[in-house]
Every structure is written in structure tokens, then in C-alpha cells.
C-alpha positions as a Python dict, from the first residue, in 0.01 Angstrom:
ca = {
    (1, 'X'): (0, 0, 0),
    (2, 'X'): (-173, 83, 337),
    (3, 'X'): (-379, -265, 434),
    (4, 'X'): (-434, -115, 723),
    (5, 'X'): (-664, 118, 611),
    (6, 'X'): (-804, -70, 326),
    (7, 'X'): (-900, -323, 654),
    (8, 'X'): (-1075, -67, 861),
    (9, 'X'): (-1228, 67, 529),
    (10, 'X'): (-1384, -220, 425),
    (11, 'X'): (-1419, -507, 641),
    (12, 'X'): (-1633, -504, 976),
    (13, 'X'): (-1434, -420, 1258),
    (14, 'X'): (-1432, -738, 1454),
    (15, 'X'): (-1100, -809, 1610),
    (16, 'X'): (-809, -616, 1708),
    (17, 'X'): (-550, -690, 1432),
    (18, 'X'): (-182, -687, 1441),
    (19, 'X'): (-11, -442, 1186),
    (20, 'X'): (140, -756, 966),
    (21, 'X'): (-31, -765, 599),
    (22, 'X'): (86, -1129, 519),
    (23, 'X'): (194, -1209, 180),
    (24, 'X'): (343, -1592, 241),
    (25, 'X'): (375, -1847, 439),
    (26, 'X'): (668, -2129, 450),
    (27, 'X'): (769, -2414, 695),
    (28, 'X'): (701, -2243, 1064),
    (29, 'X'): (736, -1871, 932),
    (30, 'X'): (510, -1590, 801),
    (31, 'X'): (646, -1342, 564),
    (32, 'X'): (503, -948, 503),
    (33, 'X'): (461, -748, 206),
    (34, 'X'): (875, -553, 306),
    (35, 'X'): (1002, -928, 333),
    (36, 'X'): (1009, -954, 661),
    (37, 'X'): (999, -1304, 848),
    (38, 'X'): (795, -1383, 1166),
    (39, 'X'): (853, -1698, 1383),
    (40, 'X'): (469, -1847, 1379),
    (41, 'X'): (369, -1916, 1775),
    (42, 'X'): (-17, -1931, 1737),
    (43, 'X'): (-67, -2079, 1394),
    (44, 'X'): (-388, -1885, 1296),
    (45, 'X'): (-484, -1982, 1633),
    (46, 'X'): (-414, -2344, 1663),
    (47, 'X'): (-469, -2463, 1323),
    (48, 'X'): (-139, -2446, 1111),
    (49, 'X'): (-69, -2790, 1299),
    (50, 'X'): (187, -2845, 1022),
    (51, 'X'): (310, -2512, 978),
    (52, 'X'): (278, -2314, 634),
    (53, 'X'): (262, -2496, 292),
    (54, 'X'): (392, -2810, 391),
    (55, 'X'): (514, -2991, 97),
    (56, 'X'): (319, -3323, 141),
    (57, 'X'): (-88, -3074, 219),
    (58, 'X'): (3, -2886, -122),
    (59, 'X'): (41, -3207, -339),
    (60, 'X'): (-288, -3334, -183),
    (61, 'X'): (-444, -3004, -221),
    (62, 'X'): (-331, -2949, -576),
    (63, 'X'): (-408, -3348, -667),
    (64, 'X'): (-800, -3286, -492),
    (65, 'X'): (-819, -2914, -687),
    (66, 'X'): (-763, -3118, -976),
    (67, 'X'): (-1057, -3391, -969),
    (68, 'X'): (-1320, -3176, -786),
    (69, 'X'): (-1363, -2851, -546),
    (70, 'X'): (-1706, -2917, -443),
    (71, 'X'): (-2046, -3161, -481),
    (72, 'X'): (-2371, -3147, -314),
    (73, 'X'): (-2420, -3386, -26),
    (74, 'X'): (-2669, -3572, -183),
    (75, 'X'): (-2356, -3752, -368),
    (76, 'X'): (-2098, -3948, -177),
    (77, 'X'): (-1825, -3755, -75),
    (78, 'X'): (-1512, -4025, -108),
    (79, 'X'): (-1245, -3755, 13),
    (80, 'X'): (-1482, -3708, 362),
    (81, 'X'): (-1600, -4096, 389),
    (82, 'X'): (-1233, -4197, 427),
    (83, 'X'): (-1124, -3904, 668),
    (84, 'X'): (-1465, -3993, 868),
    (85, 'X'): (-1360, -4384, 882),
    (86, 'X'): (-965, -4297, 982),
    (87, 'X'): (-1159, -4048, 1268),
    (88, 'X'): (-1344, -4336, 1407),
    (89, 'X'): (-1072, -4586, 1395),
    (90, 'X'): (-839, -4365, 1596),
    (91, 'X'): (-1088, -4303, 1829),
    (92, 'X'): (-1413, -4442, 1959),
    (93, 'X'): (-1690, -4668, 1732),
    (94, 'X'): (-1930, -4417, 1637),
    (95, 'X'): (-2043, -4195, 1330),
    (96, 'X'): (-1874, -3824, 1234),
    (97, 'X'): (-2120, -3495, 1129),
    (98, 'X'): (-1924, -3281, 932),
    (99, 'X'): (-1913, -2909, 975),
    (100, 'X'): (-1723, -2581, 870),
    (101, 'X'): (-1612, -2486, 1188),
    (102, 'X'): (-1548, -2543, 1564),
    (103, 'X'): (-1875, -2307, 1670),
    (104, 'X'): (-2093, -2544, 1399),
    (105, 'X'): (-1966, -2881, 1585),
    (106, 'X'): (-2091, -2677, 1887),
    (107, 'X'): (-2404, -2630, 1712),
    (108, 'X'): (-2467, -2940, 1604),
    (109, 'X'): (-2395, -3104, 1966),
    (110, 'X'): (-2655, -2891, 2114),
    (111, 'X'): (-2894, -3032, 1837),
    (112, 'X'): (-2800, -3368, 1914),
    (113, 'X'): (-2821, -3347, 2283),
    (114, 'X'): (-3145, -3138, 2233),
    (115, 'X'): (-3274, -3509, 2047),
    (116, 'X'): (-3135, -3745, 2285),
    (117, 'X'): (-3336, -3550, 2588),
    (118, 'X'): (-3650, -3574, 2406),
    (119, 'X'): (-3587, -3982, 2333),
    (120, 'X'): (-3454, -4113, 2656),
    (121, 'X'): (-3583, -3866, 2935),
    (122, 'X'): (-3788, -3520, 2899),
    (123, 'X'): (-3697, -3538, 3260),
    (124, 'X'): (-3328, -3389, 3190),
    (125, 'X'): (-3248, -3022, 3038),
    (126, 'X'): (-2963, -2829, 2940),
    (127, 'X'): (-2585, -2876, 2924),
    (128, 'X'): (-2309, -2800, 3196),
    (129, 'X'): (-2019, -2605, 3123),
    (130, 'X'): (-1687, -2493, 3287),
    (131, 'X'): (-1639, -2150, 3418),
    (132, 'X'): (-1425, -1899, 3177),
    (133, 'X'): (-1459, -2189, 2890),
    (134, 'X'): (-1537, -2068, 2531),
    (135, 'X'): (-1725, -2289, 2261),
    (136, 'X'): (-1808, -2046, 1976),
    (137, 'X'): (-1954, -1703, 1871),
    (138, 'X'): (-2273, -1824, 1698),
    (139, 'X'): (-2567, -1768, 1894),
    (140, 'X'): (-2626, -2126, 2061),
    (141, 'X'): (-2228, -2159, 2087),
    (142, 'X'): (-2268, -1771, 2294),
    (143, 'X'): (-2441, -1908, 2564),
    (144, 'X'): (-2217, -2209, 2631),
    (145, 'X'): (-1893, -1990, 2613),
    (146, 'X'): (-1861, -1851, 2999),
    (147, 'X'): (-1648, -1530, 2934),
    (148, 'X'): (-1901, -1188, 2955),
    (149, 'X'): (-1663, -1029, 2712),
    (150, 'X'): (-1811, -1293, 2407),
    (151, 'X'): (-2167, -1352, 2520),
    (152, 'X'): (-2263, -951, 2577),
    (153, 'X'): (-2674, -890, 2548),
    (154, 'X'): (-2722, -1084, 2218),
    (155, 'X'): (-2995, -1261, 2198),
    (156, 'X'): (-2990, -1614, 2383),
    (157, 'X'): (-3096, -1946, 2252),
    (158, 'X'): (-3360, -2086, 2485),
    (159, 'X'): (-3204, -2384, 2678),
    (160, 'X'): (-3076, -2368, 3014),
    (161, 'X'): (-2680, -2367, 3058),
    (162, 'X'): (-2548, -2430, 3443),
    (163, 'X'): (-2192, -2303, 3527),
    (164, 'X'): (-1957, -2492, 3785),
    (165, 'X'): (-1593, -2443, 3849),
    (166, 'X'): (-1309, -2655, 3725),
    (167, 'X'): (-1122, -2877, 3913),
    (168, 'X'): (-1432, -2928, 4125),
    (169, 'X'): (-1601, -3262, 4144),
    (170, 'X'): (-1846, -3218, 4433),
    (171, 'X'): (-1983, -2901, 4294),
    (172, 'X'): (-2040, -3095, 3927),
    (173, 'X'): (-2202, -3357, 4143),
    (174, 'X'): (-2441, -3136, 4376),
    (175, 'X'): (-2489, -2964, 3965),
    (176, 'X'): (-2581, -3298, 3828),
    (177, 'X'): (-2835, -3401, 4139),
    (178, 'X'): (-3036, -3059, 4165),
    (179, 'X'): (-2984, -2911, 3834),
    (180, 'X'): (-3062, -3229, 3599),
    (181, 'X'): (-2893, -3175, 3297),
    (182, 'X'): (-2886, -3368, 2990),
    (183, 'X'): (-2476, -3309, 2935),
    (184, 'X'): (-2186, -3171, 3022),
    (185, 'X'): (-1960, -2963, 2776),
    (186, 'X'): (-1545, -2932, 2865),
    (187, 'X'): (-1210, -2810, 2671),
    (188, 'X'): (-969, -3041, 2795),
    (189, 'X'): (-773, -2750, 2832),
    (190, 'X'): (-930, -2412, 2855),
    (191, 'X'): (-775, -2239, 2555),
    (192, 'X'): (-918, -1880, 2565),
    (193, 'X'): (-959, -1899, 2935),
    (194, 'X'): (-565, -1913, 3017),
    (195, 'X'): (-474, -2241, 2874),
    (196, 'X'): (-563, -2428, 3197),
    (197, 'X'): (-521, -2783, 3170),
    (198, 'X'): (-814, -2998, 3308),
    (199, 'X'): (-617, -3299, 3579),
    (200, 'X'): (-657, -3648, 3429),
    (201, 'X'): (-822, -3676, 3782),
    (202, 'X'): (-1098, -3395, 3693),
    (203, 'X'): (-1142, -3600, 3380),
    (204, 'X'): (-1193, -3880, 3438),
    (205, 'X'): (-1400, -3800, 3790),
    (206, 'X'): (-1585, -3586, 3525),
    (207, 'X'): (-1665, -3900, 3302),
    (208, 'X'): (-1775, -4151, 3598),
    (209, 'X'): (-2038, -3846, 3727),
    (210, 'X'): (-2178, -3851, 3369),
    (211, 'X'): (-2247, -4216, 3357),
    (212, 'X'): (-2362, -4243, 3708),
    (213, 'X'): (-2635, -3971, 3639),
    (214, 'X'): (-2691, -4079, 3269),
    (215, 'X'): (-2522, -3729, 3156),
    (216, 'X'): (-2385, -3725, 2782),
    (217, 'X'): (-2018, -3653, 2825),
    (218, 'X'): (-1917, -3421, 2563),
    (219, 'X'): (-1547, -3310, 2513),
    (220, 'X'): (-1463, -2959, 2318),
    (221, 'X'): (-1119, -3054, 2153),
    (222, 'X'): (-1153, -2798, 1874),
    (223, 'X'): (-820, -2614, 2013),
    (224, 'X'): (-650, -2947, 2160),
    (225, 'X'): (-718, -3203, 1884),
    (226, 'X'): (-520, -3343, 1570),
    (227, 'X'): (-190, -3366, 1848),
    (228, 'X'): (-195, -3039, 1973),
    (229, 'X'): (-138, -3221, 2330),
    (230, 'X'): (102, -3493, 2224),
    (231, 'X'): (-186, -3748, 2145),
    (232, 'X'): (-410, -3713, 1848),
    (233, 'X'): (-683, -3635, 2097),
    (234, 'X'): (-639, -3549, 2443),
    (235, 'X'): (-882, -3701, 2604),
    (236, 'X'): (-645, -4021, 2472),
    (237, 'X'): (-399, -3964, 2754),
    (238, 'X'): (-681, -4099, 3005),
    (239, 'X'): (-889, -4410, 3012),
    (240, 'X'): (-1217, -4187, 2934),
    (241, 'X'): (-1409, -4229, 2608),
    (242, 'X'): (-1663, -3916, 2555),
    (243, 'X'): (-2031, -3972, 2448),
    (244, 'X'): (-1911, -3688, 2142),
    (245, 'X'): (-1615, -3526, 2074),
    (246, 'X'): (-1624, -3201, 1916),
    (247, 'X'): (-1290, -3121, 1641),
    (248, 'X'): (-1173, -2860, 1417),
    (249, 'X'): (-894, -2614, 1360),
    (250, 'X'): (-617, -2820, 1262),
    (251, 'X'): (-851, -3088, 1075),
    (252, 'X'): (-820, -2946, 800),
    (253, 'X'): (-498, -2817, 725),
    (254, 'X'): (-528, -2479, 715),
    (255, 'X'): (-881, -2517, 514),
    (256, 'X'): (-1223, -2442, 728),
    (257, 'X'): (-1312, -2788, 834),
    (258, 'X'): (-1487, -2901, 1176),
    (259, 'X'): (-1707, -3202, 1263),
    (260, 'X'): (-1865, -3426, 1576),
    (261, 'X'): (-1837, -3788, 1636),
    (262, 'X'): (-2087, -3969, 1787),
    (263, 'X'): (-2059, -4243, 1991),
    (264, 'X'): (-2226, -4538, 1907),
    (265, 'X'): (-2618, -4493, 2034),
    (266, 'X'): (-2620, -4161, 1938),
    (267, 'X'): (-2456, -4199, 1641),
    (268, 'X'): (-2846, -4260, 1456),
    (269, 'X'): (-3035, -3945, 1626),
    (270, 'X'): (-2976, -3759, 1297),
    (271, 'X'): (-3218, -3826, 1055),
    (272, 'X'): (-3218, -3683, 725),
    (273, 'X'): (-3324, -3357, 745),
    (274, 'X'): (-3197, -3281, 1120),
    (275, 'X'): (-2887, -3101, 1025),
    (276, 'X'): (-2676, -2988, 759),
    (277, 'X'): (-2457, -2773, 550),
    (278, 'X'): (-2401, -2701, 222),
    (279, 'X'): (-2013, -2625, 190),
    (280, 'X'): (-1927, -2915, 462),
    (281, 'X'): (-1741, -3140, 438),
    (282, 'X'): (-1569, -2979, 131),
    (283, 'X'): (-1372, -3217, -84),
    (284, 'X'): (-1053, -2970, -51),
    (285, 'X'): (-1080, -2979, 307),
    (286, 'X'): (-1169, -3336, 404),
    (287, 'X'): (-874, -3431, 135),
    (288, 'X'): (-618, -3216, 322),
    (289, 'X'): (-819, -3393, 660),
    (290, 'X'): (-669, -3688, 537),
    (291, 'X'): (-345, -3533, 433),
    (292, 'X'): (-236, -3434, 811),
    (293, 'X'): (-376, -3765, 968),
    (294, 'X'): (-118, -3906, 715),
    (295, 'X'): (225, -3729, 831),
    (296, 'X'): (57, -3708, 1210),
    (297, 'X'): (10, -4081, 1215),
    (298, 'X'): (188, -4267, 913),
    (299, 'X'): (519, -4009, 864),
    (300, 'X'): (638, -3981, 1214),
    (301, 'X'): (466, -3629, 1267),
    (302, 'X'): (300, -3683, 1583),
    (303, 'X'): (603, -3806, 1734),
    (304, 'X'): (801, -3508, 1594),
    (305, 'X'): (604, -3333, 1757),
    (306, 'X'): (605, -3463, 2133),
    (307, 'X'): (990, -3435, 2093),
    (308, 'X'): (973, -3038, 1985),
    (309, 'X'): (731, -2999, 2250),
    (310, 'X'): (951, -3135, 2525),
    (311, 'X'): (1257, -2911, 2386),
    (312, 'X'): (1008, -2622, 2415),
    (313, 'X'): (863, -2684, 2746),
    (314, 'X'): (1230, -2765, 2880),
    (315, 'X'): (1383, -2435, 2784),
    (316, 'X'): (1081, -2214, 2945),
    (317, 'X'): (1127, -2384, 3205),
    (318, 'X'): (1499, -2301, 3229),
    (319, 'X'): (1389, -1903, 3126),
    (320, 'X'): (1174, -1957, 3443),
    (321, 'X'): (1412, -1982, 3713),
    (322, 'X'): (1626, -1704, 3527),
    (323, 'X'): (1331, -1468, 3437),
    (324, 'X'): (1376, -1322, 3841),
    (325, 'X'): (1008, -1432, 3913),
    (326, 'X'): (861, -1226, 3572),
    (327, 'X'): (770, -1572, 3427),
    (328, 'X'): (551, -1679, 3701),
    (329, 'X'): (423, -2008, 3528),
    (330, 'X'): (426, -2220, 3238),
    (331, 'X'): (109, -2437, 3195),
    (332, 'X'): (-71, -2643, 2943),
    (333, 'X'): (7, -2922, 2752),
    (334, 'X'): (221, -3013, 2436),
    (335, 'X'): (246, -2744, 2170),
    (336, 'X'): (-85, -2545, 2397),
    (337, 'X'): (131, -2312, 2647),
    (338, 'X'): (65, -2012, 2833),
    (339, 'X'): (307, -1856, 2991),
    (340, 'X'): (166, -1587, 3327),
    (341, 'X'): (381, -1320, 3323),
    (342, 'X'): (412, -1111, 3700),
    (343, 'X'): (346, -763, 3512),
    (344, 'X'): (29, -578, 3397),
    (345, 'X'): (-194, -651, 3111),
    (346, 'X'): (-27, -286, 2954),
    (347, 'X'): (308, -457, 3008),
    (348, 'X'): (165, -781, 2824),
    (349, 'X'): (65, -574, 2560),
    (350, 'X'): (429, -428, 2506),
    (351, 'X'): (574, -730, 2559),
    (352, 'X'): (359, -857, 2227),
    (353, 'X'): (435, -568, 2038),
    (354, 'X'): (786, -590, 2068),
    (355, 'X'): (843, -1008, 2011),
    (356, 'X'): (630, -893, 1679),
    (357, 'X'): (889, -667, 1595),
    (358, 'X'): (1141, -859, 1642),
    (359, 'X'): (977, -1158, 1402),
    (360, 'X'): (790, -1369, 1706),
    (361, 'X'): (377, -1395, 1646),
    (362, 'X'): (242, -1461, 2001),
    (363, 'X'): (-78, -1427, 2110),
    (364, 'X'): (-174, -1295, 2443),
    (365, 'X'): (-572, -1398, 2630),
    (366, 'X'): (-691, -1317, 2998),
    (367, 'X'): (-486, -1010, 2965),
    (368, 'X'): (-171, -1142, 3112),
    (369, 'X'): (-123, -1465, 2959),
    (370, 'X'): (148, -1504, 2642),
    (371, 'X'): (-50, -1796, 2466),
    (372, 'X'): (160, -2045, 2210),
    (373, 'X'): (-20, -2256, 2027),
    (374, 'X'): (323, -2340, 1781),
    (375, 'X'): (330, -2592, 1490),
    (376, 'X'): (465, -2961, 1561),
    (377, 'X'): (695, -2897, 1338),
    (378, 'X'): (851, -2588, 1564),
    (379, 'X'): (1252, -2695, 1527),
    (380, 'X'): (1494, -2679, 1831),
    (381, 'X'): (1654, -2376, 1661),
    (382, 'X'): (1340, -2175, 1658),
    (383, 'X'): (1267, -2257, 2024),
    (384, 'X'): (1592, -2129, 2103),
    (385, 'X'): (1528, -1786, 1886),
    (386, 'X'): (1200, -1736, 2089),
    (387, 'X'): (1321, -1743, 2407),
    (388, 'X'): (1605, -1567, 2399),
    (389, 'X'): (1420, -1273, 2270),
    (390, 'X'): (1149, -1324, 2515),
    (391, 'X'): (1399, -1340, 2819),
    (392, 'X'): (1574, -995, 2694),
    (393, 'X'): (1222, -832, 2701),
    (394, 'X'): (1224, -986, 3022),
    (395, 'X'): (1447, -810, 3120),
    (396, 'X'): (1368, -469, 2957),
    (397, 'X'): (1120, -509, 3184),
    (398, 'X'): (1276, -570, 3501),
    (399, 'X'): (1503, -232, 3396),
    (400, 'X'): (1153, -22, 3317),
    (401, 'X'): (971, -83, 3673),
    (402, 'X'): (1322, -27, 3855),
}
């Protein structure tokens, strides 16, 4: 049966898709239509936290299936009250909004800054964002991201958005004193800009600016949350707390699920009517929410995970020194890598094409950068798979441009 076709025929043509119809997933592996296997590096893009199917997500999603799939939000929602207390208590006191998806947390930040403006100053405007950073599709999310490829000529919401550069803590302050605006937006780590890690200096210099000029200090950690980075959060391996903290991807097991918390102060801005959704939180999805916080935090997971990260990190490193300067760099943080390669984007592309054929899903973003964004649950074994197949297309390389 051609997919392929059937795909192009019928559904808009949106991304550039790999040639893989998947039929099932199991443990840290994908498996096609023919039966073949494929090592799982990007997990749907950073939320198969756990991998495919995991054992302990199916009971809870089969036990939740079996009570209730969905309810208006006029009733309480016991599945999302739960996940929403468990969010707060692992991070900061505050209040959660529940949405579908990453680009809707976005949403619903720019909404909640929007109301905070109007109550303590009319004096500040408009958020501050990283250059190359992404925050969503959606057309208030658009003008946040900072990569021309994604924002194009659509139409733009009207509220001003200033640019600065990472790393750089005068320009965010000279930003801050002429520009005025009401808060500043940051991934941790930029995911779609090249997984570059923000310095727990940035970070927290970032933080003190934003309470010295009364600037809400708002943290994207749609791509780096749920342990992604080796904490649940990453903010949590600094002494900052963010005004809101955006999450999704891996929240919800697999399941669309995304949300904001609010510190407290801000945390009552929302009145009823403000914001909403009808699918979100869905039962199924804050009920698998609560699923991974259990094996992250109460079965060892998060842990695991730190310890399959370091085997990880270790061995690219060793592929580093042998890759005869092809593997320029390894950056990021945790199970977020991205790995510059010293050959062209067309090379990149091969490079891809082949680990796919070989059973190895990676992803590839700024043209040159192999991005892995692998399950916690990634075993020593697999890590050792992966890079030996990557280091002999290494070297195919190395034979090609001879």
C-alpha cells in the first residue's frame, strides 16, 4: 500500500516527511508496515519521554478510557486537578492553565502578559525574545518565533516583539531601559535554533534584569521539560524561579497536552471567561500527565535517565576525537543534543537518509545540525548501535570528499 501517495493525496502538504509509514511502536523502537525496526532519536520530537507503549502509560490509559474520555470544563476534572497540584508542588506556588499544545501555552502567556500590562503599568508593552528561538506556528506564537523560515508574510498579531541576542546581558539591559517591555520569553535551550543551551550565567543574569525592571520572566520549556535536561524542569538546575513557565510535549505521554503555570500574583488575572478550550485538559491526557510524573519522580525514571544521558553524551564525545574533525561539536543538555557536523547541509541530508536506512530516526534543524531528542529510557546498548553507525557514515564521508 503506497502511504506515500495516499499522504500527498490527501493531507495538506505541510512538512517534509520521511518515507517510514509506522505501524507500531515498542520500548525505544518504531516499527514499519515490512517489519522493519528503527532506533527512536527524536521521539515525535521530544515527546515520547518514555519511549513507545510503556507498560505502566497503557494501564493508566486503558484504566482512564474506561471511566471517562472527555467532560466539559464546567465539571471538575479530577484526572487534571491532581496533575495541576503535583505541577505546582514540583515547582513554584502558583496556579496551572491547561492547553492542547506548546503554541496554546504560548498563546495563553501572551494573554496573560497582555492583562498584567493593563493592571500594573500601561506604561510597559510587548515581550522580548531570543534571536533564532521558536514558540509556535499559531499566529500570536509566529511573531514570537525569530526564524524567517516560520513567520513568512502571515498576518501579525498587533503587539510589539523586540529581538536581542543570546548570551548577551548588556544588550537585554539597554532592551529593557529603551524598549520597555512587559516580559521576556526564553527556551532554556534553543531547540529548533541548534539546540543551544542558554549558560546558568545568562539565566540567571536574565532573571535579576527582569525583577530589576519589573519584567515578567517567562521560560519556554515546551521542548526541555518533564526531564528532558536531567531535572524535571530546567530552569531547576539554577536558583531562578520564572514569573510562568510554559510545558508540553512530553506532559502528556504521547497524548496532545500543554499548559502554563502561573506564579503566584498572576496566578488570578484569568477570570472566567478570559481563556479557554474545549478539549483541554482531556481526562486521557492529564491521566497519562500523571502517569509519567509517576515513573519520572516515584519509579526511578528521572534518574534512569541522567545515567543514559551521561552514557550517551560520553560516547559522542569519544566519536568526537575519532570522527577526524567531521563531528565538530556536541552541545545541549541531557537527552536534548545536537551534534554540528563540518560538512554541507546536502551532506546532512545524506547523512539522515542513510542512519534511516539503517534503523536510526534522527532529526536534522539549522541545516547542519543532527538533533536527538532520545527517550530516558534510551539503553547503553542502543547508544552504542547509534554511534557506531553514525561514525561509519562518518567516515563514508571522509572517503566521498577525498
Amino acid at each position: 500500500m503506497n502511504w506515500m501517495n495516499r499522504d500527498q493525496q490527501y493531507i495538506m502538504n505541510t512538512y517534509q516527511r520521511l518515507p517510514i509509514a509506522v505501524t507500531k511502536g515498542e520500548g525505544n523502537y518504531l516499527y514499519d508496515e515490512e517489519g522493519n525496526s528503527y532506533l527512536d532519536l527524536f521521539t515525535g520530537l521530544a515527546v515520547n519521554i518514555l519511549g513507545h507503549s510503556h507498560p505502566y502509560l497503557v494501564q493508566k490509559l486503558e484504566e482512564q478510557a474506561g471511566q471517562f474520555l472527555h467532560i466539559s470544563n464546567v465539571f471538575l476534572n479530577t484526572p487534571a486537578i491532581t496533575l495541576a497540584e503535583r505541577l505546582v508542588k514540583e515547582t513554584f506556588p502558583g496556579k496551572v492553565f491547561f492547553s492542547n499544545s506548546g503554541t496554546e501555552a504560548v498563546e495563553a502567556a501572551v494573554k496573560l502578559i497582555h492583562k498584567w500590562k493593563k493592571q500594573d503599568t500601561d506604561e510597559k508593552d510587548g515581550i522580548a525574545v531570543l534571536g533564532n528561538s521558536f514558540h509556535g506556528r499559531t499566529l500570536g506564537a509566529v511573531k514570537l518565533t525569530r526564524q524567517e523560515n516560520v513567520y513568512q508574510d502571515f498576518p501579525a498579531a498587533d503587539y510589539p516583539v523586540y529581538e536581542t541576542a543570546p548570551e548577551d546581558l548588556e544588550a537585554l539591559e539597554r532592551l529593557f531601559q529603551e524598549k520597555k517591555p512587559a516580559a521576556f520569553m526564553m527556551e532554556p535551550v534553543l531547540g529548533s535554533g541548534g539546540i543551544m543551551p542558554a549558560s546558568r550565567s545568562f539565566l540567571e543574569g536574565a532573571a535579576a534584569l527582569c525583577r530589576r525592571y519589573r519584567v515578567l520572566f517567562c521560560l519556554d520549556e515546551i521542548q526541555t521539560g518533564m526531564g528532558r535536561t536531567g531535572e524535571l524542569f530546567a530552569y531547576q538546575h539554577t536558583d531562578v524561579t520564572p514569573d510562568l513557565l510554559l510545558f508540553a510535549k512530553g506532559v502528556g505521554g504521547g497524548l496532545p497536552l500543554g499548559g502554563m503555570i502561573a506564579r503566584e500574583g498572576l496566578d488570578t488575572l484569568f477570570t472566567p471567561g478570559d481563556h479557554g478550550a474545549t478539549f483541554a485538559p482531556s481526562p486521557l491526557s492529564a491521566a497519562l500527565g500523571n502517569a509519567v510524573l509517576d515513573v519520572l519522580l516515584e519509579q526511578g525514571g528521572l534518574e534512569q535517565g541522567k545515567e543514559n544521558a551521561g552514557y550517551l553524551w560520553n560516547s559522542l564525545e569519544y566519536l568526537k576525537v575519532r570522527s577526524g574533525g567531521l563531528l565538530r561539536e556536541v552541545r545541549g543538555q541531557g537527552m536534548m543534543l545536537g551534534l554540528r557536523l563540518q560538512v554541507s547541509p546536502e551532506d546532512v541530508q545524506r547523512i539522515q537518509k542513510q542512519l534511516l536506512r539503517r534503523g536510526f530516526m534522527v532529526n536534522v534543524t539549522q541545516q547542519t545540525i543532527i538533533r536527538l531528542l532520545p527517550p530516558l529510557t534510551l539503553k547503553p546498548e542502543d547508544t552504542d548501535a547509534f554511534t557506531g553507525a553514525l561514525e561509519e557514515e562518518l567516515l563514508k564521508e571522509v572517503s566521498i570528499h577525498d
